[in-house]
gemmi code that builds the backbone of each chain (N, CA, C; Angstrom):
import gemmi

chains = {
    "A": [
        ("UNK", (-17.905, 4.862, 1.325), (-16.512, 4.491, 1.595), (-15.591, 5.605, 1.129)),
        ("UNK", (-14.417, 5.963, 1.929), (-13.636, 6.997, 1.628), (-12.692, 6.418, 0.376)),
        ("UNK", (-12.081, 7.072, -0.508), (-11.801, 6.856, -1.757), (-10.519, 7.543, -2.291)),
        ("UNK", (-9.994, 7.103, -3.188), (-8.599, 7.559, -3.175), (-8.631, 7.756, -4.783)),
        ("UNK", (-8.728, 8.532, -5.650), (-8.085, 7.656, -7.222), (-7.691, 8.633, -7.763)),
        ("UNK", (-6.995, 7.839, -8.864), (-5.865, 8.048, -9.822), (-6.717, 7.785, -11.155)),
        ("UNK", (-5.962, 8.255, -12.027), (-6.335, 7.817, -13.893), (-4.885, 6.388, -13.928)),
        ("UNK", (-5.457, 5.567, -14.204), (-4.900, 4.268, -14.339), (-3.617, 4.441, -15.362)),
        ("UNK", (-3.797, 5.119, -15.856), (-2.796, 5.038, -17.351), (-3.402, 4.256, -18.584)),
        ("UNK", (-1.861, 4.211, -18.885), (-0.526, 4.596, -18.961), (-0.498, 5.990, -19.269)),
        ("UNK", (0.502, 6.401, -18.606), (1.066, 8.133, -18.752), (2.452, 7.789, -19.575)),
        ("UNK", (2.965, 8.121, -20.783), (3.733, 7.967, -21.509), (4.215, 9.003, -21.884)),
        ("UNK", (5.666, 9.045, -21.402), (6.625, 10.246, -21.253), (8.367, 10.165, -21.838)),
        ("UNK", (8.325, 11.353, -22.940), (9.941, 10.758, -23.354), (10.919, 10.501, -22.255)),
        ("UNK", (12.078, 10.781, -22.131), (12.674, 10.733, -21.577), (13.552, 12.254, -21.055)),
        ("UNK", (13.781, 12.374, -20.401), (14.445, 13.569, -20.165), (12.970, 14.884, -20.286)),
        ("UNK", (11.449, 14.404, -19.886), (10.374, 14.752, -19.926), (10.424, 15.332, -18.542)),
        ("UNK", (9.005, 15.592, -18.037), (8.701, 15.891, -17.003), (7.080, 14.750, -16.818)),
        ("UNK", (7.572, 14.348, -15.732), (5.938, 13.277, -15.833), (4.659, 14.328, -14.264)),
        ("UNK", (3.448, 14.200, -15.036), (2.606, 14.864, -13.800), (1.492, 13.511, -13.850)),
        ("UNK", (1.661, 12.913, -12.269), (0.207, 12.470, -11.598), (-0.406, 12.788, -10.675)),
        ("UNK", (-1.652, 12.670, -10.876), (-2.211, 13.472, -9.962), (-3.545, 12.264, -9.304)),
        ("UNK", (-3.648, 12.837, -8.078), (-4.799, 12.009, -6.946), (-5.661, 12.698, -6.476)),
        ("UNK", (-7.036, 12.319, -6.605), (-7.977, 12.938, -5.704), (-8.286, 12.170, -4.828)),
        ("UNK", (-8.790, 12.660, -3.494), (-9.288, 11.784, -2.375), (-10.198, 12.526, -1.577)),
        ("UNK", (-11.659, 11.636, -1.100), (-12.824, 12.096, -0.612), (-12.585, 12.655, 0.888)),
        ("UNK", (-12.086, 12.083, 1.558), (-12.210, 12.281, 2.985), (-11.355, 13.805, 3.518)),
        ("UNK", (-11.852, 14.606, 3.703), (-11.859, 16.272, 3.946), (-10.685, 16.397, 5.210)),
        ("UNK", (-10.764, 15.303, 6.336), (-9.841, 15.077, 7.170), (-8.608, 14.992, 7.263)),
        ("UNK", (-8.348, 14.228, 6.246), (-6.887, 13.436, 6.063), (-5.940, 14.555, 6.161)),
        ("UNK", (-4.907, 13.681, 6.708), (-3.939, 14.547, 6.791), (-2.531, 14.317, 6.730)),
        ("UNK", (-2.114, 13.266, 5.735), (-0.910, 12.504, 5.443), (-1.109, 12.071, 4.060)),
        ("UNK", (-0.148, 12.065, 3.526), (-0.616, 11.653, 1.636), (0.803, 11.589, 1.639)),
        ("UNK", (0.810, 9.766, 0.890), (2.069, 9.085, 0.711), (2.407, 9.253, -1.268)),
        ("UNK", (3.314, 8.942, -1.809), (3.667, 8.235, -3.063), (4.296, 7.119, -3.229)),
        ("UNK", (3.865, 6.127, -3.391), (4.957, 4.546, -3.430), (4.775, 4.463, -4.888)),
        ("UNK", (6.115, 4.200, -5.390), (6.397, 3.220, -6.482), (6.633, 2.013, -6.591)),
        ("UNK", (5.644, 1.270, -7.054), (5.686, -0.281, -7.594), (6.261, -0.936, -8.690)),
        ("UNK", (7.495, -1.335, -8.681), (8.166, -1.663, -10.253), (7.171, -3.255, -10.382)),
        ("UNK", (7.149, -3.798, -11.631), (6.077, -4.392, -12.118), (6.598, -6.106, -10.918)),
        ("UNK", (5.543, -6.986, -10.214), (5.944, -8.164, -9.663), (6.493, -7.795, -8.396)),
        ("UNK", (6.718, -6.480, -7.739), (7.374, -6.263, -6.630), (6.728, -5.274, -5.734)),
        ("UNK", (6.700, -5.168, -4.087), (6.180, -4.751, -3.370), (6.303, -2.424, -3.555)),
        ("UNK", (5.241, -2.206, -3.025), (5.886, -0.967, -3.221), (6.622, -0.250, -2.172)),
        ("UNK", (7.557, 0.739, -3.126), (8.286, 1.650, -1.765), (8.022, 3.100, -2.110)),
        ("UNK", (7.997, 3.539, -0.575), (7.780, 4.343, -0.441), (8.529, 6.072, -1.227)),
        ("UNK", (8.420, 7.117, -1.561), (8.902, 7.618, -2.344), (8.822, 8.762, -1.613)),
        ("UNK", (8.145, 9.114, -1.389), (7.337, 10.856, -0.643), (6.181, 10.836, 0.167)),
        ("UNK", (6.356, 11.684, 1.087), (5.079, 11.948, 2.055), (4.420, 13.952, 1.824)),
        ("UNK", (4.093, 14.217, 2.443), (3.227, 15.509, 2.041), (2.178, 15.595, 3.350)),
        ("UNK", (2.147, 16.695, 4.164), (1.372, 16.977, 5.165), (0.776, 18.277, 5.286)),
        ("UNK", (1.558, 19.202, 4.389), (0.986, 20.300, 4.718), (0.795, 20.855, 3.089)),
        ("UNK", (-0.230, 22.215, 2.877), (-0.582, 22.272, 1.337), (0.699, 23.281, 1.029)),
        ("UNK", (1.194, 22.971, -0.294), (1.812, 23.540, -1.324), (2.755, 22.553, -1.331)),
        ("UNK", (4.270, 22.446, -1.689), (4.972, 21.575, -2.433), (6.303, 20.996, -1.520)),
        ("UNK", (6.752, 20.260, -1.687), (7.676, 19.694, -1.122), (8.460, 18.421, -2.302)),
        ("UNK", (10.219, 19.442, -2.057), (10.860, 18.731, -2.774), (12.117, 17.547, -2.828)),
        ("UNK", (11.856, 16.887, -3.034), (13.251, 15.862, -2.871), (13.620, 15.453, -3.930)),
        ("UNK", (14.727, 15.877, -4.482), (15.896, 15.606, -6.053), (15.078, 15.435, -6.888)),
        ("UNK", (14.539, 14.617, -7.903), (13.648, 15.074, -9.208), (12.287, 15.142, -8.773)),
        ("UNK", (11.813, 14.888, -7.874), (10.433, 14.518, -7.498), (9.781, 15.644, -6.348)),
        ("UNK", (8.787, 15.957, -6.967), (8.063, 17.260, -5.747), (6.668, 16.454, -6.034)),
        ("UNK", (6.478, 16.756, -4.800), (4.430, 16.415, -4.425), (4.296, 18.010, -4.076)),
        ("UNK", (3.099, 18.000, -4.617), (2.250, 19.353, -4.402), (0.987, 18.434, -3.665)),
        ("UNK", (0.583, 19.312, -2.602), (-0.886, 18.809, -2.256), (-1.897, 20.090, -2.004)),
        ("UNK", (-3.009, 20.275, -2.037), (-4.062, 21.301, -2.180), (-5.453, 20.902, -1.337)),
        ("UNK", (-5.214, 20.640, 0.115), (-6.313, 20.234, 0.914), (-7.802, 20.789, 0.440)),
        ("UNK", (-7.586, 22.393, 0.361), (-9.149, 22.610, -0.213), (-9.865, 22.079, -1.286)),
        ("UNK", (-8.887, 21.521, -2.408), (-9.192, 20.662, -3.462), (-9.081, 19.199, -3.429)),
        ("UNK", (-8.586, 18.967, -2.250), (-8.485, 17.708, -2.092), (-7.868, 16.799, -3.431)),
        ("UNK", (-6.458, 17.203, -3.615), (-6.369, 16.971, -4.453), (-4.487, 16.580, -4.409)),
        ("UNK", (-3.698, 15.874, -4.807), (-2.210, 15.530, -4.576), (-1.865, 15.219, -5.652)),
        ("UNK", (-0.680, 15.858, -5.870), (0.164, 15.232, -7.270), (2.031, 15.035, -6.803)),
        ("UNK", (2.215, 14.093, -7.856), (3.976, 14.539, -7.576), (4.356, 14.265, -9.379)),
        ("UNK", (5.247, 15.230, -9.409), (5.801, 15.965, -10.212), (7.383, 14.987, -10.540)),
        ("UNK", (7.545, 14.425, -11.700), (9.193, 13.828, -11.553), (9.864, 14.774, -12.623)),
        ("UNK", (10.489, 15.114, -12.528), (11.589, 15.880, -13.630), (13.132, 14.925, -14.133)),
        ("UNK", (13.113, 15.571, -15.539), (13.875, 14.633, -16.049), (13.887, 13.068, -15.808)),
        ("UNK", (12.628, 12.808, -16.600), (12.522, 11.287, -16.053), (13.239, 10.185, -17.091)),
        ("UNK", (13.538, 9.616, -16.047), (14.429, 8.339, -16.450), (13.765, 7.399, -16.928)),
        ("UNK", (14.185, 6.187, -17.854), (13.656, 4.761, -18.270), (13.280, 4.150, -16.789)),
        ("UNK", (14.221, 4.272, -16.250), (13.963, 3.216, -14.945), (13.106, 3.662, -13.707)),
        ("UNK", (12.346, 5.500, -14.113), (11.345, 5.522, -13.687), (9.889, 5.074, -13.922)),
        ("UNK", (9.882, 4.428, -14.756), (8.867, 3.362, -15.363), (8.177, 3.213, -14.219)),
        ("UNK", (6.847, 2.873, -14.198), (6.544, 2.054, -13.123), (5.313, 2.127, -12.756)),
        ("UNK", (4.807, 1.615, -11.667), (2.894, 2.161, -11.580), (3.603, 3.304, -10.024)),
        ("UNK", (2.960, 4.057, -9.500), (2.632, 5.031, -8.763), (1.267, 5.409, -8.321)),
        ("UNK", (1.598, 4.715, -6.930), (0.612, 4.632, -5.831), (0.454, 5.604, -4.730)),
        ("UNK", (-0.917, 6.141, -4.936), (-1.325, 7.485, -4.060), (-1.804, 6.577, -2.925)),
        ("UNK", (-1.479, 6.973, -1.385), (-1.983, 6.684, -0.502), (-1.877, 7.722, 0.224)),
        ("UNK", (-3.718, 7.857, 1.243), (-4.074, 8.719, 2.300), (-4.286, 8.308, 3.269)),
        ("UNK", (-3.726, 8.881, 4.286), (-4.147, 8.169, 5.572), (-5.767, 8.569, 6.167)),
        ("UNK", (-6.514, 7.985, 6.278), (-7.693, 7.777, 6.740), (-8.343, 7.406, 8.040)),
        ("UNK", (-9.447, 7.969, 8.516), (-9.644, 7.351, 9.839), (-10.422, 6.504, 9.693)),
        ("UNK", (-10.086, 5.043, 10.813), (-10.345, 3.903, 10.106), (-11.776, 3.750, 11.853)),
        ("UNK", (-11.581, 4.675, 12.358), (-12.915, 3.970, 13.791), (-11.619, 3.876, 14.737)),
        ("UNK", (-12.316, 4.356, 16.001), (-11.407, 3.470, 17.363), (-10.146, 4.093, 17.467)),
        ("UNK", (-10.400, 5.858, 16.917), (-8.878, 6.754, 16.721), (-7.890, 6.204, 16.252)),
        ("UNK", (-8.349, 4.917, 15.521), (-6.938, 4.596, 14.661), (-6.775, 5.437, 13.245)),
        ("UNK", (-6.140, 4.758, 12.144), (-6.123, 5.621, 10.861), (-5.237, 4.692, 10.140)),
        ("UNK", (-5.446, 4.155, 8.723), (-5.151, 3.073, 7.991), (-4.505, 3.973, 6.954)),
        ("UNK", (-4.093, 3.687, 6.149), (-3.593, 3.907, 4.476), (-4.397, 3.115, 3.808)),
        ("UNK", (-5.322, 4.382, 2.752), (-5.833, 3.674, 1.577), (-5.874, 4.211, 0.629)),
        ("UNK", (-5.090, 3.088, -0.210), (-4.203, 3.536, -1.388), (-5.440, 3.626, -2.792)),
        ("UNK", (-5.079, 4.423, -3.979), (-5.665, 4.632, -5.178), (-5.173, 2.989, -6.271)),
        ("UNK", (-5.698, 3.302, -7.290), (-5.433, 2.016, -7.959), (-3.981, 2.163, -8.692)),
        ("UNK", (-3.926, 3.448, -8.891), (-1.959, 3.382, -9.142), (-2.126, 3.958, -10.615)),
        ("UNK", (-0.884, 4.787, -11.132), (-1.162, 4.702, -12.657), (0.411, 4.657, -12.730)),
        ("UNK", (-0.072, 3.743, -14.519), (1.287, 2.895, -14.771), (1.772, 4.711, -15.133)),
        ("UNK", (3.411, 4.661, -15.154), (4.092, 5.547, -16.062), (5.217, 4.883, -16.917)),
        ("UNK", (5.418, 5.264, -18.856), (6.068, 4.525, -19.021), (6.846, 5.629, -19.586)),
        ("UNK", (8.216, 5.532, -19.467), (9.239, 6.734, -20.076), (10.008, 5.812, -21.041)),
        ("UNK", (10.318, 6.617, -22.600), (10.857, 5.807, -23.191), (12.397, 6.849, -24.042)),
        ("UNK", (13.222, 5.916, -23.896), (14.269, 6.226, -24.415), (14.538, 7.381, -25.310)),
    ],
    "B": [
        ("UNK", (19.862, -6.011, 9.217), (18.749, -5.281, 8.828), (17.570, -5.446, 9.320)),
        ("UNK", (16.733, -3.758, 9.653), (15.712, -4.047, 10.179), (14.668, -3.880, 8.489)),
        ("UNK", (13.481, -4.346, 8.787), (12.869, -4.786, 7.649), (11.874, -5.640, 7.893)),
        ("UNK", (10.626, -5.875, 7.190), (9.314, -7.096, 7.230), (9.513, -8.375, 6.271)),
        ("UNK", (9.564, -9.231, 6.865), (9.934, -10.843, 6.046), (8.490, -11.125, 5.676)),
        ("UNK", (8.347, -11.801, 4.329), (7.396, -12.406, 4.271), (7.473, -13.816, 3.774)),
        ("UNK", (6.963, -14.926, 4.028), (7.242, -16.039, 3.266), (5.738, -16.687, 3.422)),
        ("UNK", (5.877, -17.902, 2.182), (6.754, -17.755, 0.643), (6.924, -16.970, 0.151)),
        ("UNK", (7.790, -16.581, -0.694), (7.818, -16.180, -1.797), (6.048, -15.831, -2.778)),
        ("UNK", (6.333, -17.495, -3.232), (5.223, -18.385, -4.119), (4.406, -19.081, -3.338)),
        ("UNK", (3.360, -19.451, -3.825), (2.064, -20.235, -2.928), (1.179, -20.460, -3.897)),
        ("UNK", (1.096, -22.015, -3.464), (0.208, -23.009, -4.745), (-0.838, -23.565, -3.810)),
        ("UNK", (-2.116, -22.942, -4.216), (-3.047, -23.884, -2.956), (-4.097, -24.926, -3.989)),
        ("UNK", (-4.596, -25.886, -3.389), (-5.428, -26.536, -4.209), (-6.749, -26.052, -3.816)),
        ("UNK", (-7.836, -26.348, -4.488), (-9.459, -25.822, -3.774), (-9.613, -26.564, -3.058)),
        ("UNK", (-10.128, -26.033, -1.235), (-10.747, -25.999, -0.516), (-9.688, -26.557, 0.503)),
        ("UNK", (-8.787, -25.849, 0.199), (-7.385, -25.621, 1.564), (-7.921, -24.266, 2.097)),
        ("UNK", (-7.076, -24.252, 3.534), (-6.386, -23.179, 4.017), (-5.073, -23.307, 3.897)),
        ("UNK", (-4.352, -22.106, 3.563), (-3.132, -21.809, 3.790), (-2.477, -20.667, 4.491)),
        ("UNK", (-1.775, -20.752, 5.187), (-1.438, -19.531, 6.108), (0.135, -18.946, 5.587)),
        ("UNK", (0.072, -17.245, 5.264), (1.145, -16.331, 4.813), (1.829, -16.083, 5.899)),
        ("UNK", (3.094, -15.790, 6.168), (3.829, -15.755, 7.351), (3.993, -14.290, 6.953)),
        ("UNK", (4.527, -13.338, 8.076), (4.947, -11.917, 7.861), (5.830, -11.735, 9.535)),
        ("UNK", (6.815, -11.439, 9.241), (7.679, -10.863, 10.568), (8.240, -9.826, 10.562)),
        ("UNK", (8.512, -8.822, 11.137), (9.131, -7.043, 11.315), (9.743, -7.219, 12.551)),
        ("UNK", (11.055, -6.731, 12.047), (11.998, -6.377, 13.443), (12.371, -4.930, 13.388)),
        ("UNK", (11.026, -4.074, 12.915), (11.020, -2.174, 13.425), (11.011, -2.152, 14.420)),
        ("UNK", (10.468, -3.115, 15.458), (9.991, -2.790, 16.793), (8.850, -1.917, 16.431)),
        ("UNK", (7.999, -2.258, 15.207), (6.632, -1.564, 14.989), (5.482, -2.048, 15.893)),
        ("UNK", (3.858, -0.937, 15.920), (3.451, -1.802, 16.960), (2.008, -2.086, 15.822)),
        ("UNK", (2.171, -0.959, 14.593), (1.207, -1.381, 13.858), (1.592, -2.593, 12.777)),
        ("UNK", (0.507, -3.672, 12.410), (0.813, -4.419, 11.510), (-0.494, -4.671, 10.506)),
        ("UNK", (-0.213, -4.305, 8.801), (-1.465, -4.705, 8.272), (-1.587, -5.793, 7.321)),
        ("UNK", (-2.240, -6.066, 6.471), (-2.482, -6.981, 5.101), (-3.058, -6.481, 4.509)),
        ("UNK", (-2.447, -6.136, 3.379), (-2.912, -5.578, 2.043), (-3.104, -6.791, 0.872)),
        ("UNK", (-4.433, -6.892, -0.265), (-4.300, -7.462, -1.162), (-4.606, -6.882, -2.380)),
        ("UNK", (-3.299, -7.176, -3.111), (-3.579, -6.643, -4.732), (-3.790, -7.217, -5.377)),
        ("UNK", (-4.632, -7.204, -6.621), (-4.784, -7.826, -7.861), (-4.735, -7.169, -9.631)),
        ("UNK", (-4.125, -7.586, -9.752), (-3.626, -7.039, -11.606), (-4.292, -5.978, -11.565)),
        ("UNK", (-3.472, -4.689, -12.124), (-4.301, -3.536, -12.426), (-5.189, -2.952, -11.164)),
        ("UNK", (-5.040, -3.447, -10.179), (-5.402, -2.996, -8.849), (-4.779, -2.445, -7.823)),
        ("UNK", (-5.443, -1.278, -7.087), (-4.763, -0.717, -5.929), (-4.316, -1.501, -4.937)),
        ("UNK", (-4.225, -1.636, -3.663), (-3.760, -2.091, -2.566), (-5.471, -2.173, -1.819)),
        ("UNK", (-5.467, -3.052, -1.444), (-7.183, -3.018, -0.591), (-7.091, -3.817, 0.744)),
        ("UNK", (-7.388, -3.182, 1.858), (-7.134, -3.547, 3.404), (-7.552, -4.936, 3.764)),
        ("UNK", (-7.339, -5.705, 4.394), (-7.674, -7.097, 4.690), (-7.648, -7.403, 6.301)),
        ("UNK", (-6.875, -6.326, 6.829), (-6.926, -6.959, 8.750), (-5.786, -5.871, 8.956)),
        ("UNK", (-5.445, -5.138, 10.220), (-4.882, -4.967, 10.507), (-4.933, -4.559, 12.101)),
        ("UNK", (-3.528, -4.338, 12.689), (-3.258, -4.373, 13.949), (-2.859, -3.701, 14.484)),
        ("UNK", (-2.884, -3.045, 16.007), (-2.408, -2.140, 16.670), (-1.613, -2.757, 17.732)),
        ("UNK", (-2.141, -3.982, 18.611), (-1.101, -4.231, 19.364), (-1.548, -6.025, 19.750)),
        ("UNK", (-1.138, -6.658, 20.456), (-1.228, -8.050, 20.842), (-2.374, -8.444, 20.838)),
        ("UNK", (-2.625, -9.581, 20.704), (-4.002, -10.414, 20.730), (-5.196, -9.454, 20.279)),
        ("UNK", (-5.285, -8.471, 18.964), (-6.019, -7.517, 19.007), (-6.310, -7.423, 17.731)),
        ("UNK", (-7.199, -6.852, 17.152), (-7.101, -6.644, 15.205), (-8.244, -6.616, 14.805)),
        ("UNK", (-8.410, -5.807, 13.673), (-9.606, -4.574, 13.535), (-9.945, -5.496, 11.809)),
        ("UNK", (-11.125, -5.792, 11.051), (-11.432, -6.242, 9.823), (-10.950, -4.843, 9.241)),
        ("UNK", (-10.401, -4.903, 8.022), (-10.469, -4.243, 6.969), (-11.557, -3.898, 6.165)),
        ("UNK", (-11.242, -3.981, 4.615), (-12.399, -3.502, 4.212), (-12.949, -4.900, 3.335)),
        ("UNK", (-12.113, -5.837, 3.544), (-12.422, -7.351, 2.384), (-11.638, -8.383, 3.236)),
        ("UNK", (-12.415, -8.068, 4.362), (-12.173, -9.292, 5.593), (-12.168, -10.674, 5.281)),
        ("UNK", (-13.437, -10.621, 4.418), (-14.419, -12.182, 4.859), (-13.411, -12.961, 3.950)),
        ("UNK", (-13.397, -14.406, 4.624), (-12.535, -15.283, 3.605), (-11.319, -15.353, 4.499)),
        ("UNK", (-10.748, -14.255, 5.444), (-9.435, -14.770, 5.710), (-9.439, -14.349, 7.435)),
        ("UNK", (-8.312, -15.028, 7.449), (-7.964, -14.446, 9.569), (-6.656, -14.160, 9.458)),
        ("UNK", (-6.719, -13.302, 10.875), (-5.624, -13.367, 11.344), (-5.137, -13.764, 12.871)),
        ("UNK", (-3.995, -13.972, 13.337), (-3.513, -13.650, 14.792), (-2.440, -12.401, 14.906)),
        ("UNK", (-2.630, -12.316, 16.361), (-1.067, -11.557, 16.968), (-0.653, -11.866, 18.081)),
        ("UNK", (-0.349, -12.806, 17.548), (0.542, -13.379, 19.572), (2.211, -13.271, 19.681)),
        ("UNK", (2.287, -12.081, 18.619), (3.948, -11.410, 19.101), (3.645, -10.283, 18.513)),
        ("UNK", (3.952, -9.194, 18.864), (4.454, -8.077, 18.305), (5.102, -8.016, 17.503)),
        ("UNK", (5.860, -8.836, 17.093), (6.547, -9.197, 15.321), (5.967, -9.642, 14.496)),
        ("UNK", (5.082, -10.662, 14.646), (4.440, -11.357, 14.029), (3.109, -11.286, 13.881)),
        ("UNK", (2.204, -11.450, 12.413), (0.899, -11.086, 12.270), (0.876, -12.263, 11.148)),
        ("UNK", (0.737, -13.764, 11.035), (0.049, -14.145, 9.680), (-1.485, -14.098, 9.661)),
        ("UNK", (-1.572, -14.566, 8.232), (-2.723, -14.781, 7.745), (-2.642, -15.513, 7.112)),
        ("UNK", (-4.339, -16.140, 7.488), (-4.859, -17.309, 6.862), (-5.557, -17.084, 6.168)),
        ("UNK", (-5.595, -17.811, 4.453), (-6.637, -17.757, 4.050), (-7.326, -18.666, 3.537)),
        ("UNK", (-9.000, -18.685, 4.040), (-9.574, -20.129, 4.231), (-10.108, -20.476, 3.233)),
        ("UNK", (-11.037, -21.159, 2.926), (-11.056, -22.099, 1.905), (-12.640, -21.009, 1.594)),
        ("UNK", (-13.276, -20.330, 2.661), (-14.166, -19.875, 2.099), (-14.177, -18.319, 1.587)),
        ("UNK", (-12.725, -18.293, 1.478), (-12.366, -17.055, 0.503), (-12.718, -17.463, -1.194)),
        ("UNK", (-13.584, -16.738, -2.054), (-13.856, -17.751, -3.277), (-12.701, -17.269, -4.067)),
        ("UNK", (-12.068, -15.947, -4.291), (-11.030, -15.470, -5.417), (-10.067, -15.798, -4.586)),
        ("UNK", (-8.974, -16.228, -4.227), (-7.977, -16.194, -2.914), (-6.658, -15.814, -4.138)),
        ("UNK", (-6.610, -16.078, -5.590), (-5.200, -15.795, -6.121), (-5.168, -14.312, -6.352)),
        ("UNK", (-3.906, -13.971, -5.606), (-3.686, -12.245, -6.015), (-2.057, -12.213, -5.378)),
        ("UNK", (-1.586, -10.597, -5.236), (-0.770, -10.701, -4.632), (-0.946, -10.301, -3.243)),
        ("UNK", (-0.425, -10.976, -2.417), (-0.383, -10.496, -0.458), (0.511, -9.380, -0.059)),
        ("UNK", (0.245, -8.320, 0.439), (1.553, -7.652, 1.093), (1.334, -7.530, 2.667)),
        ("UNK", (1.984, -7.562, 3.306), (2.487, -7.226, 4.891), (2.984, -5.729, 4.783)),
        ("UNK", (2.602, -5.109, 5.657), (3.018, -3.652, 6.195), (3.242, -3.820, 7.280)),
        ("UNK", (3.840, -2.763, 7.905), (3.853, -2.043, 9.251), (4.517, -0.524, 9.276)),
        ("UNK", (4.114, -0.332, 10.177), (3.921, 1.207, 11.005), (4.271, 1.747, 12.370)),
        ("UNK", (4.778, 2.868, 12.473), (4.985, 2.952, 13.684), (4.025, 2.319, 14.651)),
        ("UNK", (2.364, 3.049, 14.403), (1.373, 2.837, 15.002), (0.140, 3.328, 14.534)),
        ("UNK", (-0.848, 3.252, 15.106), (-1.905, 3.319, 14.359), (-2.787, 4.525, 15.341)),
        ("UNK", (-2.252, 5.281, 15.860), (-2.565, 6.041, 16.141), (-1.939, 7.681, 15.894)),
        ("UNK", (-0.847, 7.616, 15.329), (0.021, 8.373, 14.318), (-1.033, 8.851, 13.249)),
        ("UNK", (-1.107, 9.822, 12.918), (-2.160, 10.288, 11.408), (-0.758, 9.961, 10.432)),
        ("UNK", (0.531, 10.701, 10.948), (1.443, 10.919, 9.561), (2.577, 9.626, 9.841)),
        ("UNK", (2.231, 8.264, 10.018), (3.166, 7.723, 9.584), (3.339, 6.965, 8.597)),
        ("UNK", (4.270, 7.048, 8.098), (4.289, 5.869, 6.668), (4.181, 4.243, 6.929)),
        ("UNK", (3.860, 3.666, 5.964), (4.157, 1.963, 6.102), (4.723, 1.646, 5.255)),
        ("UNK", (5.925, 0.677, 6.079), (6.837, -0.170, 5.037), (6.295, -1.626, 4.842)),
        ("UNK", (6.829, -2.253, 3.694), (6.001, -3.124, 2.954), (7.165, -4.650, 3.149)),
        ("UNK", (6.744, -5.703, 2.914), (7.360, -7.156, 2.783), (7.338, -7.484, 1.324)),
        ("UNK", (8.022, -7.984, 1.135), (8.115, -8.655, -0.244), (7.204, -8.876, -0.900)),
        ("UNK", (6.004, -9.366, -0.146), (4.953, -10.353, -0.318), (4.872, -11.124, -1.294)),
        ("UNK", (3.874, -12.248, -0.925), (3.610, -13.753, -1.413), (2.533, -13.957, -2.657)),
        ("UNK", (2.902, -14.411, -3.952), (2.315, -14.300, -4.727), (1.290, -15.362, -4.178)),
        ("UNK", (0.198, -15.709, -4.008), (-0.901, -16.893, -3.876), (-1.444, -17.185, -5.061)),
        ("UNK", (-1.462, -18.602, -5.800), (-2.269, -19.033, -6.571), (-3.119, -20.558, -6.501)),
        ("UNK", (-4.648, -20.383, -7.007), (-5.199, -21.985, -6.823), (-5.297, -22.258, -7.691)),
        ("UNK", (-4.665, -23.310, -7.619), (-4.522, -24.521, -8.926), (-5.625, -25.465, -8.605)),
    ],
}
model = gemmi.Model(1)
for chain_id, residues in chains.items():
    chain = gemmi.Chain(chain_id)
    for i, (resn, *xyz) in enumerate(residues, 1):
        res = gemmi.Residue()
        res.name, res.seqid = resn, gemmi.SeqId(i, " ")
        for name, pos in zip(("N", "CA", "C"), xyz):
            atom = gemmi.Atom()
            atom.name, atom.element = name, gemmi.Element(name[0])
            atom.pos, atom.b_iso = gemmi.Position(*pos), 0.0
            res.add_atom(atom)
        chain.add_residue(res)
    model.add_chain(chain)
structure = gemmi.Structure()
structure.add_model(model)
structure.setup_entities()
């Protein structure tokens, strides 16, 4: 089965820190790699996408991805309390029948503290 | 607002019900999936869809169904011979499922628990 993962946590980061997670994923193909944040009891949203290798930035948050390493991270700078949260790696995958699903890693909590 | 509804909220089943999760999207998406999480767990595939009367098992099928007899609409049922059925439910959708790079947006989703 193609595979997605993360280190679960907790990643515990002051505040005004820089937080790094990082994802590996098996399938050599893929070619879309999401970031959703899940605040704790609530659905996740989406945060960043990443398609091609090296970095891509939007206001505190950059994903780096490294196809030959198969490997994705995103980067938050100056992180906030209310970036708390778990952070969910998802790859798009081919699922049979030229379709292609999202399958996500188990998430790792991040907790930033005051 | 366009956006994916899910209802309930909450969901109390007793052993050896079915109960069916509602999910509706007015993206005018044509993909629709079901995701189930559980504490300390990733997101794990359950059914999903590409277009009408159509839909592919995931990867932790057994235990539940689905339909698609609208393009908005995809519930799921889950039957009585699902043995863990309490977790949380999410609804997605997607442009399509033939897209490599599109994202999926998510529903509220329905907490399920058996009492």
């Amino acid at each position: 089965q193609k595979e997605v993962e993360q280190n679960s946590g907790p990643l515990s980061v002051p505040e005004g820190a820089i937080a790094s997670l990082n994802c590996t994923y098996s399938d050599r193909v893929s070619q879309s790699f999401f970031w959703y944040r899940q605040y704790s009891g609530k659905s996740p949203e989406l945060i960043m996408s990443i398609y091609s290798n090296g970095d891509k930035e939007d206001g505190r948050f950059t994903a780096q991805l490294n196809k030959a390493s198969q490997y994705v991270s995103l980067l938050i700078r100056d992180s906030q309390p209310s970036d708390s949260a778990t952070y969910l790696c998802a790859v798009n995958i081919e699922a049979g029948s030229g379709y292609s699903t999202l399958t996500f890693g188990k998430g790792t909590m991040l907790l930033v503290s005051p | 607002d366009g956006g994916i509804t899910q209802s309930p909220k909450y969901l109390f089943r007793k052993e050896g019900q079915n109960v069916t999760l509602s999910c509706e999207q007015n993206l005018n998406h044509d993909a629709m999936y079901w995701y189930r999480q559980d504490p300390g767990q990733g997101l794990r595939l359950i059914y999903y869809s590409q277009i009408v009367n159509d839909f592919q098992k995931g990867d932790i099928a057994e235990g539940y169904s689905v339909s698609r007899e609208k393009k908005e609409s995809f519930p799921l049922t889950v039957t009585s011979a699902q043995k863990n059925p309490t977790a949380f439910y999410l609804c997605a959708s997607s442009i399509d499922l033939w897209d490599r790079f599109t994202e999926a947006f998510f529903g509220q989703g329905t907490r399920l628990t058996v009492v």
